[in-house]
N, C-alpha and C positions, 0 to 999 in steps of 0.2 A: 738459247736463252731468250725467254721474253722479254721486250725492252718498253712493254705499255707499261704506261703509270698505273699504280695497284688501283685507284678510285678513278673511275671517269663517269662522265655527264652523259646526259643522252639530249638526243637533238630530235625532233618527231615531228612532223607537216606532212598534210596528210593532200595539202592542195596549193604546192610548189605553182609559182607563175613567175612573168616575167618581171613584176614587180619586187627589187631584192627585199630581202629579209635580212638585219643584222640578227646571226646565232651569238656571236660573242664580241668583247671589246677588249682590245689588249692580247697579250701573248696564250695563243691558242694551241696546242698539241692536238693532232687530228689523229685517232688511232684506227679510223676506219669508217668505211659509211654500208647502207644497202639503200640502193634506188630502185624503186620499182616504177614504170612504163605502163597504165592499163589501156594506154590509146593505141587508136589502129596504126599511128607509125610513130616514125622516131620522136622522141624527144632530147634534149639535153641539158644538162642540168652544168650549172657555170657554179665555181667555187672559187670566191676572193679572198684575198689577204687585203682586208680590210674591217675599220670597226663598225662603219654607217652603213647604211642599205646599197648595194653596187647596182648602177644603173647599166644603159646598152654604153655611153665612155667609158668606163672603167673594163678594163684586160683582166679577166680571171687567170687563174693559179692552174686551175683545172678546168677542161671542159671534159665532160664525162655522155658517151652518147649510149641512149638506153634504147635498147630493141626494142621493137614494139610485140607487147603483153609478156616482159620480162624482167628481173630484174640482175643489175649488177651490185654485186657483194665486192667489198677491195679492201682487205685487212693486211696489211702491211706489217712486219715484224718489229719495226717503229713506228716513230709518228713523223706525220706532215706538221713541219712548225709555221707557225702560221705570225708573225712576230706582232701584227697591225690589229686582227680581231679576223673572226670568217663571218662572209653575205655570203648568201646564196640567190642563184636566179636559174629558172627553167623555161626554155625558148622551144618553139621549133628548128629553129635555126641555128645551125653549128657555130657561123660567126660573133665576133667576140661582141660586136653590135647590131646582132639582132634581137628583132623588140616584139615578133609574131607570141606571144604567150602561151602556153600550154591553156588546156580547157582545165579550170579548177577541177581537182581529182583526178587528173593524169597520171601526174609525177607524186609521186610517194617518197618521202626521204625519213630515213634514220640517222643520224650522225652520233658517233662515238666521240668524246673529245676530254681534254682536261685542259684549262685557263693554267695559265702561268709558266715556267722553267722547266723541263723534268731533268732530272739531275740522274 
């Protein structure tokens, strides 16, 4: 049985950096993302349980590392609830305080998600 909410949102940046991004504010349902990678090596793309833009302090939820010229798909049969809001941030760097940036157009993100409870 599927457990996504029937309506979700969609999340689309097409030039992920180290500079976060708040996607949403408040109680967020995550029902899956696709990252794409067009650089010659890794990049990594940090996902917070947060409402404001997450800087290199802030500890993501996820750090997600993408092969380079590839992408990763991650659809879960529920959702990642996210109770605070999701930022996003994409570094070279795996650690949770690194600040090296992707080159604008690197990291490609999709995110699936729906605001609120899902019951």
């Amino acid at each position: 049985m599927n457990q996504h909410p029937s309506e979700l949102s969609t999340y689309r940046n097409l030039a992920l950096a180290n500079t976060g991004v708040s996607v949403t504010t408040g109680p967020t349902n995550v029902a899956g993302w696709s990252l794409t990678n067009s650089a010659a090596t890794i990049r990594y793309v940090k996902i917070y349980n947060k409402a404001t833009a997450a800087t290199a302090a802030d500890t993501p939820v996820f750090t997600v590392g993408i092969p380079t010229l590839q992408t990763v798909n991650f659809y879960p049969s529920g959702s990642i609830r996210l109770p605070l809001g999701m930022s996003l941030r994409c570094t070279t760097e795996p650690t949770d305080a690194g600040t090296t940036g992707a080159t604008s157009g690197d990291a490609l993100a999709h995110i699936l998600f729906k605001n609120g409870t899902v019951v």
